[in-house]
C-alpha distance (Angstrom), angle and dihedral (degrees) to the residues before:
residue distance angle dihedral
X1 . . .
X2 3.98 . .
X3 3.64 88.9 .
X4 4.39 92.8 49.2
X5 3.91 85.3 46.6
X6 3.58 93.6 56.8
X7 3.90 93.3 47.0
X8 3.80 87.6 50.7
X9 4.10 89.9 46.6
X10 4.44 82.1 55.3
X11 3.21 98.4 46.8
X12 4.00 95.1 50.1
X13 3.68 84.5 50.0
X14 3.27 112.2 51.0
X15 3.84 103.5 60.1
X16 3.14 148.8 -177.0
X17 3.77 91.8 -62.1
X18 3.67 100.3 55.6
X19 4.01 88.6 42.7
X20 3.77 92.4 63.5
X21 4.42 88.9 41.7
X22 4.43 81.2 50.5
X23 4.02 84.4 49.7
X24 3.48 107.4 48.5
X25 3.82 83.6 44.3
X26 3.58 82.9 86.7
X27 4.13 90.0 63.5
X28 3.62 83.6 67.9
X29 3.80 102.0 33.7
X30 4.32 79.1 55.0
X31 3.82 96.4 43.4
X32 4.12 87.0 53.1
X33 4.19 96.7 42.1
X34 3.87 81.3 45.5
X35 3.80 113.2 52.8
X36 4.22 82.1 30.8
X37 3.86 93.8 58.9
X38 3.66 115.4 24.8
X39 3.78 90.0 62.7
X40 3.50 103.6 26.2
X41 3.94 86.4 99.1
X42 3.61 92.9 52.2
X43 3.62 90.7 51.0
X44 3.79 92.2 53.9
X45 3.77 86.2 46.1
X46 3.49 88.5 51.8
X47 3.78 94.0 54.9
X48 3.31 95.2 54.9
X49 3.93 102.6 -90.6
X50 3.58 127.0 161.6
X51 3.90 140.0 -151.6
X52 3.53 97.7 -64.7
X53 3.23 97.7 40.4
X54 3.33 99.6 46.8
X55 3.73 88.6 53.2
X56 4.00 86.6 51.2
X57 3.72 83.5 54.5
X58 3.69 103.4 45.9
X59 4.20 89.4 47.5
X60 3.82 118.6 25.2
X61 4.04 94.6 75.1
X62 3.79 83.3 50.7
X63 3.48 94.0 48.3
X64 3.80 92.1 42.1
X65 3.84 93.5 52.4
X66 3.82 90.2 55.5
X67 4.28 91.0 47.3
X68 3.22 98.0 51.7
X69 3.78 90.8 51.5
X70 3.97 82.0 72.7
X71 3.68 97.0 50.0
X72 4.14 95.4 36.8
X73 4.18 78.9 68.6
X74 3.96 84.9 70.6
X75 3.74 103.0 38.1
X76 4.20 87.1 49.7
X77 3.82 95.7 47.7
X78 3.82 102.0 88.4
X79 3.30 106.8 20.4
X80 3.29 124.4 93.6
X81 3.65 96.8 -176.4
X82 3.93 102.4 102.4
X83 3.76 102.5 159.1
X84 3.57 90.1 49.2
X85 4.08 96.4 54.4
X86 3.45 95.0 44.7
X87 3.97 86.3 56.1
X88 3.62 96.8 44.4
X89 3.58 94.8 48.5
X90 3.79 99.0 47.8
X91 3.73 87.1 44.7
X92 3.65 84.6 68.9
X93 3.83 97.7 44.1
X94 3.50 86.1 50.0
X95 3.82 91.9 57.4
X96 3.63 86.7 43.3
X97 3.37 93.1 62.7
X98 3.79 92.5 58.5
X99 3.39 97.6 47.9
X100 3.74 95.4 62.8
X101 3.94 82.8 58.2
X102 3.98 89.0 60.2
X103 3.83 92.6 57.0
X104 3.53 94.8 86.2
X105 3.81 82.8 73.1
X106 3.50 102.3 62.7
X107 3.98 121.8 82.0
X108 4.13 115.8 -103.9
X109 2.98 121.0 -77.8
X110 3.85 96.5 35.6
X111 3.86 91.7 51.1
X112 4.10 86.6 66.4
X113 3.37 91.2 41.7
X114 3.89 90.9 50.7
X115 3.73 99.1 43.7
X116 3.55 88.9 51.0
X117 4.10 94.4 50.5
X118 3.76 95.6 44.4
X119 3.76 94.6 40.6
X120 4.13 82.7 53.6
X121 3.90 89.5 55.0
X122 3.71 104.1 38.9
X123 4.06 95.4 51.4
X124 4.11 84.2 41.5
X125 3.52 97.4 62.9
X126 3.94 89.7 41.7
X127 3.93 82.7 62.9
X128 3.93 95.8 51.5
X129 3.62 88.3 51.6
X130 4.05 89.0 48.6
X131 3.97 93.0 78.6
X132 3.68 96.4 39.8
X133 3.96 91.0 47.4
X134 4.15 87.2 51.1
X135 4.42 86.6 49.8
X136 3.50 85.9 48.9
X137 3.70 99.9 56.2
X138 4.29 92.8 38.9
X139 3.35 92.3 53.7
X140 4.31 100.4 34.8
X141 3.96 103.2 41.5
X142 3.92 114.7 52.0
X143 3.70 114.4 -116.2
X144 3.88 89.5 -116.0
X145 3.85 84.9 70.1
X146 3.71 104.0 41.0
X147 3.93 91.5 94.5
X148 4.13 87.3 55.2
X149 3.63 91.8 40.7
X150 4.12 101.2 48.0
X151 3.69 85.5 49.5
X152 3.13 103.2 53.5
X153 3.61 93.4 47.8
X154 3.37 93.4 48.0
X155 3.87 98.9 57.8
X156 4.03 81.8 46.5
X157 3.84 92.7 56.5
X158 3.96 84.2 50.0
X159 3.45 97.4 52.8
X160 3.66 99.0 42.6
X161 3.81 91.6 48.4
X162 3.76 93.1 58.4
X163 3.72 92.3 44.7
X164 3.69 85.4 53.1
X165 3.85 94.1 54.1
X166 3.98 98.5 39.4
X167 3.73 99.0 46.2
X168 3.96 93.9 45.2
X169 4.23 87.3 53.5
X170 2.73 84.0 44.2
X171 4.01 104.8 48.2
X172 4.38 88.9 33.7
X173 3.92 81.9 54.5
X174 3.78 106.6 53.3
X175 4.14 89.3 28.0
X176 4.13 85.5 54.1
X177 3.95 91.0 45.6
X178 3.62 91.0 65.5
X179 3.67 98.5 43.3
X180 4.23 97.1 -97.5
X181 3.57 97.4 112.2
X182 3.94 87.0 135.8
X183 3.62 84.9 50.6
X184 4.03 98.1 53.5
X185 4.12 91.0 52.0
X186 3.79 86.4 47.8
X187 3.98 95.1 54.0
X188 3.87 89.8 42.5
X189 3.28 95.3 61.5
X190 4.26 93.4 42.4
X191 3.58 81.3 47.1
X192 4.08 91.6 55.0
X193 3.83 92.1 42.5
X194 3.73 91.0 52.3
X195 3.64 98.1 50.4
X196 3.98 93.9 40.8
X197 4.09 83.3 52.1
X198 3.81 82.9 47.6
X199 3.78 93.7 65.4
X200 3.63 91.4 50.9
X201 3.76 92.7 64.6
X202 3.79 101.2 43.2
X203 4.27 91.9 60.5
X204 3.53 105.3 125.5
X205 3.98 117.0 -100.3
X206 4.15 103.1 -109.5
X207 3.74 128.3 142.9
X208 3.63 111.5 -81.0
X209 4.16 112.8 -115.8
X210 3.87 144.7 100.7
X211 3.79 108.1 -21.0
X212 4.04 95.6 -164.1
X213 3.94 133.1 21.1
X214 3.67 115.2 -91.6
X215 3.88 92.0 -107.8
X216 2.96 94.7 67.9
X217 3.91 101.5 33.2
X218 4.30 87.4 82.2
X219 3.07 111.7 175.6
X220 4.54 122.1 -120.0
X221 3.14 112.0 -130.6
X222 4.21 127.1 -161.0
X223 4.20 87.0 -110.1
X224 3.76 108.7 99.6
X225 3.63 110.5 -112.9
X226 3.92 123.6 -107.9
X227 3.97 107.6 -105.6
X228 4.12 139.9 175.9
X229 3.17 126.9 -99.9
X230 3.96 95.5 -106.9
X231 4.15 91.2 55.0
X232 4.33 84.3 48.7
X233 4.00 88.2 54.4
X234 3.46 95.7 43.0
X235 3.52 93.3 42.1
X236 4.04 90.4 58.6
X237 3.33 87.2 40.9
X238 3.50 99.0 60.9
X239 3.87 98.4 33.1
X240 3.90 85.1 57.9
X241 3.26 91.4 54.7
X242 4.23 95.8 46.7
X243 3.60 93.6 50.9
X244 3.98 97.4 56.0
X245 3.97 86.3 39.7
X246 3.81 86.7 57.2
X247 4.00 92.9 45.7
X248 3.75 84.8 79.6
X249 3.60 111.5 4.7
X250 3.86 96.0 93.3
X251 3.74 88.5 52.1
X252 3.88 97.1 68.3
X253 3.78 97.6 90.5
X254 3.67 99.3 37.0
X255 3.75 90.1 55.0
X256 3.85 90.0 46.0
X257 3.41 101.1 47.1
X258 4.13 100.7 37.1
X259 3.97 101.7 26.1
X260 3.79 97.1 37.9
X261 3.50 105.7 27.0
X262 3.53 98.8 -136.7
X263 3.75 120.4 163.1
X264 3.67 124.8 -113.6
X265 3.82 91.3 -111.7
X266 3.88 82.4 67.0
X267 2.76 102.7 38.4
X268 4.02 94.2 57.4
X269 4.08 88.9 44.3
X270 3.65 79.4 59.3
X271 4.05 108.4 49.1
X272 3.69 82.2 40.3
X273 3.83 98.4 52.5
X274 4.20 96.2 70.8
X275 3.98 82.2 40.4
X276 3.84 92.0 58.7
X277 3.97 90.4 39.1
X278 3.91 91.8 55.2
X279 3.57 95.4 49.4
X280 3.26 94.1 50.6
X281 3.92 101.9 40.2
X282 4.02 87.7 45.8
X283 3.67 102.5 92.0
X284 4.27 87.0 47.5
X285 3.39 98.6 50.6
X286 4.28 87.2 50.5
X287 3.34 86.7 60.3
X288 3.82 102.2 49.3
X289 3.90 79.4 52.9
X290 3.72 97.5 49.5
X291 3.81 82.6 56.4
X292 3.98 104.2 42.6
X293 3.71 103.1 18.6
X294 3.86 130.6 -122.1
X295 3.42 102.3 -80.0
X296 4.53 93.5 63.6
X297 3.54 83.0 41.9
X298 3.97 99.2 55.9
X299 3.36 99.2 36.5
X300 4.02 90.5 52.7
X301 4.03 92.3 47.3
X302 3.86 86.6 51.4
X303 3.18 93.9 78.9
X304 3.38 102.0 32.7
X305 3.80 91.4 61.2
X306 3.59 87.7 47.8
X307 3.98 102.5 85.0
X308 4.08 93.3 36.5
X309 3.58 95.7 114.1
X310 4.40 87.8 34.4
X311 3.78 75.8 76.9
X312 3.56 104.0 66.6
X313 3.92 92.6 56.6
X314 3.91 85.0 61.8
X315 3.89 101.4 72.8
X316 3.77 138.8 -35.1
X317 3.72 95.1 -129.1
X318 3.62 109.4 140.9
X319 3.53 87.5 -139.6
X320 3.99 99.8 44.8
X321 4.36 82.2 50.3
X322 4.21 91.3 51.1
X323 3.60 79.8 51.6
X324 3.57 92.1 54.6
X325 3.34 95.0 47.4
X326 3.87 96.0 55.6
X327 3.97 83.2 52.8
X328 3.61 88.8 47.4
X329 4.57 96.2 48.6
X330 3.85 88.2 46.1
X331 3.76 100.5 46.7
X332 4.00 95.3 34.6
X333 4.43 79.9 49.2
X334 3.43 93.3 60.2
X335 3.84 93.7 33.1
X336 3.96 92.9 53.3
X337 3.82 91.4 39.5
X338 3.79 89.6 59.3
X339 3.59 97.7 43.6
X340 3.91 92.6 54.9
X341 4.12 87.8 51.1
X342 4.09 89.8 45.5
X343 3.86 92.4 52.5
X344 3.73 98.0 44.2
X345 3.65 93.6 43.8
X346 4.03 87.9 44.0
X347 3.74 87.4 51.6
X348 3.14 107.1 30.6
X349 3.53 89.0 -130.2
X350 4.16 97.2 -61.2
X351 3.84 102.5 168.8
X352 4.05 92.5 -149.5
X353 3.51 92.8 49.1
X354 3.72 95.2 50.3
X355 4.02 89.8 44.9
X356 3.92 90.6 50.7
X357 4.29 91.4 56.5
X358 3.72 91.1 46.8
X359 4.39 95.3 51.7
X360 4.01 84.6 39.7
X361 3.72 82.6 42.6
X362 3.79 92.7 56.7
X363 3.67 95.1 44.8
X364 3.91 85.7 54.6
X365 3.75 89.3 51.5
X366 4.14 88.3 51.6
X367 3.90 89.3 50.4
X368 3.96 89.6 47.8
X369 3.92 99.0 50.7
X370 4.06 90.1 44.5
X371 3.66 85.7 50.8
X372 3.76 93.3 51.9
X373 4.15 96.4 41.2
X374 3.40 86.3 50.6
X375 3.73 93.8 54.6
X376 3.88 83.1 45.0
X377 3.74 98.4 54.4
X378 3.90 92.3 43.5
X379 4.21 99.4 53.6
X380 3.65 88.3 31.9
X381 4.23 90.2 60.6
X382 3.35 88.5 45.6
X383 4.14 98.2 55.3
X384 3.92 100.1 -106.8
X385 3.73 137.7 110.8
X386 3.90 106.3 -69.7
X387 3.35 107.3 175.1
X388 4.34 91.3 46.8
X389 3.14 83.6 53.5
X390 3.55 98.1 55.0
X391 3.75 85.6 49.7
X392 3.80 98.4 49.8
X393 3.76 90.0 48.6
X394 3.91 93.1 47.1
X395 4.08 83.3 59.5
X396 3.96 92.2 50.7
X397 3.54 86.7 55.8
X398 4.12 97.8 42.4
X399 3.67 82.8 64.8
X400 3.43 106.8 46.7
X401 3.75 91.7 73.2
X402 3.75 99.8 33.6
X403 3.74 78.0 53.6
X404 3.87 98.9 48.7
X405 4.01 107.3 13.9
X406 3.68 104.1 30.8
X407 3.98 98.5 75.9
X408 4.01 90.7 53.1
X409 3.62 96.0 57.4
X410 3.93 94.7 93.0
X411 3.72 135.5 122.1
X412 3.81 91.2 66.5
X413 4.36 97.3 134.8
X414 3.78 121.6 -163.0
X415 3.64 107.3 -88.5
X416 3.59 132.6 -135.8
X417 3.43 104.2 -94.4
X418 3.44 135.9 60.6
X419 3.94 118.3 -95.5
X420 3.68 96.6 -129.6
X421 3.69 94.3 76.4
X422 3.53 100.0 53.3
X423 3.50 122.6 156.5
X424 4.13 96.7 -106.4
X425 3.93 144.4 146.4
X426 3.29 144.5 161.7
X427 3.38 116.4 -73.5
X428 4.01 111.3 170.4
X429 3.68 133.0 -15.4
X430 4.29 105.2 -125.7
X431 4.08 133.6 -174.2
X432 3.55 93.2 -114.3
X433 3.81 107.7 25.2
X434 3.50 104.4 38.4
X435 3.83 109.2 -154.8
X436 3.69 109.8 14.5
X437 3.94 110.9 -151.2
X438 3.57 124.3 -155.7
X439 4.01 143.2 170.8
X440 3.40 124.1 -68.7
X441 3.72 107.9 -146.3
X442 3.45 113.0 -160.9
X443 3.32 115.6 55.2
X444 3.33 122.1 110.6
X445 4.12 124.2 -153.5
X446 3.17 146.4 155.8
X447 3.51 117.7 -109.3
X448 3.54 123.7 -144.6
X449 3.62 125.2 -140.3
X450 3.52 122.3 -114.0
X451 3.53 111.4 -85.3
X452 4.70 113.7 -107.0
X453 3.61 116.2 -110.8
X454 3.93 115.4 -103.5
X455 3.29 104.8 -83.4
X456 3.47 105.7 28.7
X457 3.74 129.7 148.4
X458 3.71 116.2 -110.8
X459 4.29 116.7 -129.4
X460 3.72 112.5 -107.3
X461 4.18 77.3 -140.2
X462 3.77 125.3 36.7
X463 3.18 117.8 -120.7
X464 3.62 137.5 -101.4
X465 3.86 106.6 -88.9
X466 4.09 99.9 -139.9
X467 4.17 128.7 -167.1
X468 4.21 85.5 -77.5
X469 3.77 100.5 45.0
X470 3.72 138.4 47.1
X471 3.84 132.9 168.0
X472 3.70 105.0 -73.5
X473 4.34 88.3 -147.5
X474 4.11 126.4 37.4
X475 3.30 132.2 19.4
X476 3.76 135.0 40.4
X477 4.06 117.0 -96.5
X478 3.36 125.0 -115.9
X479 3.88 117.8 -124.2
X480 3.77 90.3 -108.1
X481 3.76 89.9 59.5
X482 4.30 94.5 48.6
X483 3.85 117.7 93.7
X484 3.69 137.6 -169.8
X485 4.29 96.2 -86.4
X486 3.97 124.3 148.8
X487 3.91 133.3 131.1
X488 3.25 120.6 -123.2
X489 4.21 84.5 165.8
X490 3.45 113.8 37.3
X491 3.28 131.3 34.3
X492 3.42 97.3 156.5
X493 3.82 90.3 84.3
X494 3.64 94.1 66.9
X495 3.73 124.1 117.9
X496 3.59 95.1 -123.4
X497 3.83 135.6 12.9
X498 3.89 130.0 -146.3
């Protein structure tokens, strides 16, 4: 009871006020992934990496982030201390960030070797401070206000994200010009630790303590988590998939920036172009899956995502590759969309068991890029067309699951909420897919059931309220009856704005 009060006493305290500062923490949190990631590869490239190391580049802080999601489970459990975590660890992202600008400094082949290491650390601690930033927000903004909240962090994330890609094209192209390319990687990076320092500073001022009641504060384990059969499909499914996107995707840049000679100007229109096209496609392609489901949807954009990288092999036309990328936002939209739905509904919104697919995820995405430099290294010593090759074998292997995987993963029902308030955030920023949006596990809402048709005759019982629904008026929920449920796209369908 002591512990409840003093989540109650937070969330009366912290206001609407420090709700938006929490929200448009995001801008920053975006701005830092953003001018980190999208040219992290063309700093590696740039130092005098090759394939496998610019695979190790493109994947390890991804795979780190999801890791230390396991771990951060351990680190939050006694300690009650939220606000002060979340500072220490993005402290040390922030002076991750910086370091990666000092690798220019040391000799090749420790430069690699240091980007790789530091990049590994900085997006680590970002993970452990993933979980403790999702307690934070359950326990400090009321669940009436999680709709308003998500959303407008979400269009924050967007915006800083784009910034981040733009303004570093921008910076690497004017820098490079004048013969400071070194220079340009160097400020990116001080510009990435600044604004990840940034979001430190604006976290609302609240009493530090216990963000969530114990009950649900369980605890993840390293044991893999039992699962049904439909999660285990989709699960193979969709780590199939990963690892022959990865065979190629950290090759995009590279192949860009040293076989086409495009400028970084360009080369930012064009990582932001499916970026811009998913954002804006998102809220369409939630409604095609209010109306069909998940599972049509999925098993459609499976294929579609399938010859994304076939594309590249066609012609290297800048404006035949923008047009690729606007293929590649809307399908990877829909695609993403559908695989958020498909793992909460698979789930029903278990926080361990989402945590587990994203570290097995990451490992995946390690095995993919190693796959792909190695492919690189091999054609390239013998005189051909590496990185094409990379792409065309990344396409092979998109197929092979759509061909033998995809038709299994059914069962997946429409759920009970509506798709536009999915729990989802940005993730990484990618060549081909722009922002990639995942789950949040975590948060815990109540999900309203879908509202009765006009007209409609009213039960002489009421019914059962099951894991997906709960009574939309009176009474609190139990935790059995709470699901994973934000908006990170629409907070216009909220009951009630600020």
């Amino acid at each position: 009871m002591d512990t409840v009060r003093a989540v109650e006493s937070v969330r009366s305290e912290i206001g609407a006020r420090g709700a938006r500062r929490l929200a448009f923490e995001g801008a920053f949190q975006a701005l830092a992934q953003g001018l980190g990631e999208a040219y992290l590869g063309a700093y590696a490239l740039y130092l005098g990496a090759g394939g496998l190391a610019l695979g190790l580049v493109a994947t390890l802080p991804t795979a780190a982030t999801s890791a230390a999601q396991i771990l951060a489970r351990r680190v939050r459990e006694g300690s009650g201390e939220t606000r002060r975590l979340l500072r220490r660890a993005w402290s040390a992202q922030a002076a991750g960030y910086a370091a990666l600008g000092l690798c220019v400094l040391a000799p090749f082949p420790w430069s690699v070797g240091s980007l790789i290491a530091l990049g590994f650390l900085a997006w680590g601690c970002g993970g452990v401070a993933i979980p403790v930033w999702t307690s934070l927000v359950s326990g400090a903004v009321p669940t009436a206000r999680h709709g308003w909240f998500f959303g407008l962090r979400g269009a924050a994330q967007a915006s800083g994200a784009l910034a981040a890609i733009l303004s570093g094209g921008i910076l690497l192209s004017v820098l490079a010009g004048s013969g400071h390319e070194a220079l340009g990687f160097v400020v990116i990076f001080a510009y990435a630790a600044l604004a990840r320092a940034a979001g430190a500073i604006l976290l609302p001022r609240f009493p530090d303590g216990p963000c969530r009641p114990p009950e649900t504060h369980r605890s993840i384990g390293l044991r893999p988590p039992r699962s049904s059969h439909k999660f285990r499909r989709l699960s193979i499914y969709l780590w199939s998939l990963h690892l022959a996107t990865y065979v190629s995707s950290p090759f995009f840049v590279p192949y860009m920036l040293k076989e086409l000679r495009f400028s970084y100007l360009l080369v930012g229109v064009l990582i932001a172009t499916p970026a811009i096209v998913k954002v804006c496609t998102l809220r369409l392609w939630g409604r095609l899956a209010d109306r069909t489901g998940p599972g049509p949807v999925l098993r459609a954009t499976g294929w579609l995502v399938a010859p994304v990288p076939a594309l590249w092999l066609l012609s290297t036309s800048p404006w035949w590759i923008l047009a690729a990328q606007v293929y590649s936002g809307l399908t990877w939209g829909a695609f993403e969309l559908a695989q958020a739905s498909s793992i909460l509904a698979t789930t029903r919104g278990r926080e361990r068991q989402v945590a587990w697919f994203n570290t097995v995820d990451g490992g995946v995405l390690i095995v993919g890029s190693l796959l792909g430099g190695a492919v690189v290294n091999l054609v390239n010593a013998r005189g051909g067309a590496g990185y094409l090759a990379a792409m065309g074998l990344s396409t092979v292997l998109r197929l092979a699951p759509a061909l033998g995987l995809l038709g299994r993963v059914r069962g997946i029902g429409r759920p009970s909420f509506s798709h536009l308030l999915l729990p989802l955030r940005v993730w990484t920023v990618r060549p081909t897919r722009g922002l990639t949006l995942r789950l949040r596990e975590g948060i815990l809402l109540v999900a309203p059931r879908r509202d009765r048709r006009p007209g409609a005759a009213v039960p002489a019982k009421p019914r059962r309220t099951s894991r997906w629904m709960s009574p939309f008026r009176g009474g609190s929920p139990s935790p059995a009856n709470r699901v994973m449920h934000s908006s990170q796209t629409d907070a216009a369908r909220t009951p009630r704005q600020p």
